[in-house]
N, C-alpha and C positions, 0 to 999 in steps of 0.2 A: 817648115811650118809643122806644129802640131795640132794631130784633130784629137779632140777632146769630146765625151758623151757627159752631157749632165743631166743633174733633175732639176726639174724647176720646182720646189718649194711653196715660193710667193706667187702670188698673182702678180707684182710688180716687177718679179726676174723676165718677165718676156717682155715688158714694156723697155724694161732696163737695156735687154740683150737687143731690140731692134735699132733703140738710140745709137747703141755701139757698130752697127750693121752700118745705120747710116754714116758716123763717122770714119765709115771704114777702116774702123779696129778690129773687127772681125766680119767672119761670115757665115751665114747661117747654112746650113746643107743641109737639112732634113728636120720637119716639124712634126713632133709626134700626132696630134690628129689630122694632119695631112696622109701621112702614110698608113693607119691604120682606116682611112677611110678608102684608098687604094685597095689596104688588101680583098682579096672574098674572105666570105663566111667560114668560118671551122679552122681549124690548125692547120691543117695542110698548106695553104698560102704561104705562112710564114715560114715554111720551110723550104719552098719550092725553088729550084735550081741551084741550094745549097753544096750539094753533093760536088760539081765541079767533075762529073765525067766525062770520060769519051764517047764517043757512040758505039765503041762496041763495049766498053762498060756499061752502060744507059741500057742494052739492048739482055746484056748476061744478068745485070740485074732485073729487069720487067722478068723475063723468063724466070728466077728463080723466084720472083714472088709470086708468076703462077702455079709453080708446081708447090708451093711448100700450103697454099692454101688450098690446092686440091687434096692435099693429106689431113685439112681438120676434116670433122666430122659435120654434116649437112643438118643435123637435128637443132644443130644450137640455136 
């Protein structure tokens, strides 16, 4: 099977695509204002557990974001 991303256009493509759900010709996996009401506030959400680290990656990286922001300047 292939998964496919569209856009819905029409107001009558969701109407359309749930018919098809029902006759089980396809299936639905993810409804865009289902999930952006999921995420939190700001950008950060959508990015979050992208990365796909290890933990001792996850741990090299936290470390080196605090040192490189202890080298800006505190006035900004």
């Amino acid at each position: 099977m292939d998964t496919c991303l569209i856009e819905l256009t029409n107001n009558n493509a969701c109407r359309l695509l749930k018919d098809l759900e029902d006759l089980n010709i396809i299936k639905i996996l993810r409804r865009g204002r289902d999930q952006k009401d999921e995420q939190p506030a700001g950008n950060a959400g959508q990015f979050r557990g992208e990365l796909n680290l290890s933990d001792e990656q996850y741990k090299d990286f936290q470390t080196h974001s605090k040192n490189i922001r202890g080298e800006w300047p505190k006035s900004i």
